[in-house]
PAROMI-488825 format. One record per residue (C-alpha): residue number from 1; residue in one letter; chain; x, y, z. Coordinates in Angstrom, 1 decimal. Example, Ala and Ser with C-alpha at 12.3 -4.5 7.8 and 13.67 -1.06 7.14 Angstrom:
<pts>
1|A|A|12.3|-4.5|7.8
2|S|A|13.7|-1.1|7.1
</pts>
This chain:
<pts>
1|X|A|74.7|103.3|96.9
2|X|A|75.2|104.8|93.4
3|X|A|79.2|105.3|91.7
4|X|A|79.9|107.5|89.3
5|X|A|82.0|108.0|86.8
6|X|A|83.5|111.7|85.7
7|X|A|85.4|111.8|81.7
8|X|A|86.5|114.7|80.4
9|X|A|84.8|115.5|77.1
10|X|A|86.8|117.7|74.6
11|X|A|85.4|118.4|71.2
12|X|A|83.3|116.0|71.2
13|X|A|86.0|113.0|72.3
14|X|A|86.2|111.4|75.9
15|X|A|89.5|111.6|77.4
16|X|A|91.5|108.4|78.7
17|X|A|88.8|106.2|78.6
18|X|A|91.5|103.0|79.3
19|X|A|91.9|104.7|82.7
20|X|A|88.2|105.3|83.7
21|X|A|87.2|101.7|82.2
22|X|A|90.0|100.4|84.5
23|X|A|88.8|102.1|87.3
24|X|A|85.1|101.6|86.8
25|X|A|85.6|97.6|86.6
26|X|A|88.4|97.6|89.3
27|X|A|85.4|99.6|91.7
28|X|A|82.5|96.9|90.8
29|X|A|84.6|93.9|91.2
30|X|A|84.8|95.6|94.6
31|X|A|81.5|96.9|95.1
32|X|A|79.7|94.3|93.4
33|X|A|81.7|91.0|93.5
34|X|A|81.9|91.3|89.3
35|X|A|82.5|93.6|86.8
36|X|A|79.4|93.9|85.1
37|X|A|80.6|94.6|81.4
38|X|A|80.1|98.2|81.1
39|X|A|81.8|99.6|78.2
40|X|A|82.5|103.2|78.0
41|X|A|83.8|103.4|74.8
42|X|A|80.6|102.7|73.5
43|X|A|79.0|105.9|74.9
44|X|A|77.8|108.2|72.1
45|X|A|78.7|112.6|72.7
46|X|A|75.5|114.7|72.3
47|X|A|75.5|116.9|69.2
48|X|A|75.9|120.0|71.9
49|X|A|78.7|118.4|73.1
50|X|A|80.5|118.0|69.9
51|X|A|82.7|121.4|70.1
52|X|A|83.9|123.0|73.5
53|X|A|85.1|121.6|77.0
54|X|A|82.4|119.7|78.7
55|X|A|82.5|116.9|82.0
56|X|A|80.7|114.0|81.2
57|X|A|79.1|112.2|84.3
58|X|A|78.0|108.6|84.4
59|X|A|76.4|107.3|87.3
60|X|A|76.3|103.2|87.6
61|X|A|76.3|100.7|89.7
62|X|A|75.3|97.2|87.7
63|X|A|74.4|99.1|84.6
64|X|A|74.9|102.6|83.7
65|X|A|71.5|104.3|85.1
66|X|A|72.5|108.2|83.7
67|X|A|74.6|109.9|82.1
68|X|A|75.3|113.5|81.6
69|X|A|77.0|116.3|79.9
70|X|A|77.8|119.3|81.9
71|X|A|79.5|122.9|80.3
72|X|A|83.0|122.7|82.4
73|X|A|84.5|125.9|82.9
74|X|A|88.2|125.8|85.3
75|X|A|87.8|127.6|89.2
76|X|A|90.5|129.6|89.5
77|X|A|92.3|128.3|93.2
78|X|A|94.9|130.3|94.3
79|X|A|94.7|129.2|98.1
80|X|A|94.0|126.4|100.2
81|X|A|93.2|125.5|103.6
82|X|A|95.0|122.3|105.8
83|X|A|91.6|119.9|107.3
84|X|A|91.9|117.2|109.1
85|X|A|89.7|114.0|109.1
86|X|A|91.5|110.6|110.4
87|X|A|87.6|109.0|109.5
88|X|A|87.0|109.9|106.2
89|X|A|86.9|107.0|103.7
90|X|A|86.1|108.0|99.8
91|X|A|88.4|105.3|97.9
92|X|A|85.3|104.4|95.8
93|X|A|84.1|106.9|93.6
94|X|A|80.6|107.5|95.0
95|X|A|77.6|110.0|94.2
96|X|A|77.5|110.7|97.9
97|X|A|80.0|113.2|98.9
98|X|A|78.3|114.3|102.0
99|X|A|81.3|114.0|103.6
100|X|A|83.7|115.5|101.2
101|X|A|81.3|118.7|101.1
102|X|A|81.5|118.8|105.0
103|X|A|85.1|118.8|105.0
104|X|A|85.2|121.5|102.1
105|X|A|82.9|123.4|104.2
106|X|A|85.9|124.3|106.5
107|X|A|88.2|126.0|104.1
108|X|A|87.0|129.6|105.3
109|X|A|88.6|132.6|103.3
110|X|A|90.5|129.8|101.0
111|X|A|89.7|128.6|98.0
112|X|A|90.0|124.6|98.5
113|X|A|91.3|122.7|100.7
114|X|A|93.6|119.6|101.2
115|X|A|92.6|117.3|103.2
116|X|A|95.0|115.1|105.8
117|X|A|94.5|111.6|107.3
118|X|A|96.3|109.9|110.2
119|X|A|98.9|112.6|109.4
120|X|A|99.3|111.9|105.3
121|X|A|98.5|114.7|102.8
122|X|A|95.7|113.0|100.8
123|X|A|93.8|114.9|98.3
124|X|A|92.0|117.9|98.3
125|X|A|88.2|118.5|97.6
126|X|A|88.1|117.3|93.9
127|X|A|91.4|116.4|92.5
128|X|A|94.7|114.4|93.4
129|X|A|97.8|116.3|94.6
130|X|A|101.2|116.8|93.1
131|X|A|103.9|118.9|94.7
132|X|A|106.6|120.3|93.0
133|X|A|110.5|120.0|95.0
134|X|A|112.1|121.8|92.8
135|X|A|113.0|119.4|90.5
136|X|A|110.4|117.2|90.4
137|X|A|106.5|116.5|90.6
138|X|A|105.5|114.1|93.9
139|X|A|102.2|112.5|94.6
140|X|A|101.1|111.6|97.7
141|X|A|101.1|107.7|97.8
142|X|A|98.0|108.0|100.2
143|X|A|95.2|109.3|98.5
144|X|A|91.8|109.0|99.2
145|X|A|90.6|108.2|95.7
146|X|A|93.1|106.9|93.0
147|X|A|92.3|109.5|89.9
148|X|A|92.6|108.2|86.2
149|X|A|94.9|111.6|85.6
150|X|A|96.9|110.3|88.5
151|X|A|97.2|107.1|87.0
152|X|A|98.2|108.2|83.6
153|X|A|100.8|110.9|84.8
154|X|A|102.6|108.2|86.9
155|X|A|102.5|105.5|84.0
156|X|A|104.2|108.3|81.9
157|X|A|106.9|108.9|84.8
158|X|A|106.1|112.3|84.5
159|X|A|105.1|112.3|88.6
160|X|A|106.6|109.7|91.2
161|X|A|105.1|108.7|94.1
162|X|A|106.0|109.4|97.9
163|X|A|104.9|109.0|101.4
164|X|A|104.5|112.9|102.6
165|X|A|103.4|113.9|105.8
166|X|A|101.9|117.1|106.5
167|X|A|105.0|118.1|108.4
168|X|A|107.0|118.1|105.5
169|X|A|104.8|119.7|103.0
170|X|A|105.9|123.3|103.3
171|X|A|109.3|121.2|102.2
172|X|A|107.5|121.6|98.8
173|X|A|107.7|124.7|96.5
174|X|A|104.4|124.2|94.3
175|X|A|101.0|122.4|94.7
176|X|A|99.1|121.1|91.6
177|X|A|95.4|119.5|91.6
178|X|A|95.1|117.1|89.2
179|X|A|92.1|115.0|87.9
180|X|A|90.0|113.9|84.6
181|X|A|89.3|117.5|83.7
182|X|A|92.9|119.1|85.0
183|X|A|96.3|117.3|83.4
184|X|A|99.5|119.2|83.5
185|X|A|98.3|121.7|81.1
186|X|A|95.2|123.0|83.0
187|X|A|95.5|122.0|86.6
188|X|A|95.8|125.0|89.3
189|X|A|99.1|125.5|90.6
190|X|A|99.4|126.8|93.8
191|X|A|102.4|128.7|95.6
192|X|A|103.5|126.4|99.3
193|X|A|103.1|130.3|101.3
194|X|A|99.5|130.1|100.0
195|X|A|98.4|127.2|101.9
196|X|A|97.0|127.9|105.4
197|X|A|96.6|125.9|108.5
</pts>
């Protein structure tokens, strides 16, 4: 099964390549048994990539096998709905996402959703989670897949990590969706009364 790979490419420079080289050896030592010495700071940015936001997409699994440059433009999300799904397992990063898109599926009138497991807030359909308590960011320390944004933010301290359970997320104020395209700066940021059951 293919994994892939997904950098944010800003005029022409990929964005936090230490955390998506981490990740992408960390998933074929997994996978695989071995890293198989990918190196993704030797990719080269297309001349109609140089200028503009774009969301570079490798897909791998012993060698790199494509990769493309896609025109990113942000979704606006201003609501999201609560899914359930105690089977889901997506803590690889893998082209399939049939089951992700089936879960996403059953967000209604909302714009995304967030998705809970055993009872733990997890992610929602493309991005980590942070929730804001008034005084500080919180990530859920149970997400499906481990984003490079996430990584970073909580290396910097600027987000801790926490157990939360769905019951106490309306404890929260805010809800931010983080991942290699959204930091601080872009990500969505939702109001708690905007999320729906």
């Amino acid at each position: 099964m293919q994994l892939i790979e997904t950098i944010k490419c800003k005029d022409g420079k990929l964005e936090n390549l230490d955390f998506h080289q981490a990740r992408l050896e960390n998933t074929q030592k997994e996978y695989l048994g071995k890293s198989q010495n990918i190196n993704l700071f030797e990719i080269e940015i297309p001349d109609y990539a140089q200028a503009g936001l774009y969301r570079c997409r490798i897909t791998f699994l012993k060698s790199i096998e494509k990769i493309e440059f896609f025109k990113h433009e942000y979704r606006k999300i201003k609501t999201l709905k609560i899914v359930e799904d105690s089977s889901i397992d997506y803590h690889l990063k893998f082209a399939n996402r049939n089951h992700l898109l089936k879960l996403y599926q059953k967000r209604e009138k909302c714009d995304d959703i967030i998705i809970v497991k055993d009872g733990f807030v997890t992610d929602s359909f493309a991005a980590n989670i942070v929730l804001f308590n008034g005084k500080h960011w919180v990530t859920p320390n149970t997400p499906l897949l481990p984003g490079t944004q996430r990584a970073k933010l909580l290396k910097e301290n600027k987000i801790i990590e926490s157990e939360i359970k769905i019951d106490k997320l309306w404890t929260y104020r805010k809800i931010g969706l983080i991942n290699a395209l959204n930091d601080f700066n872009e990500m969505p940021v939702i109001d708690i009364k905007n999320v729906v059951k």
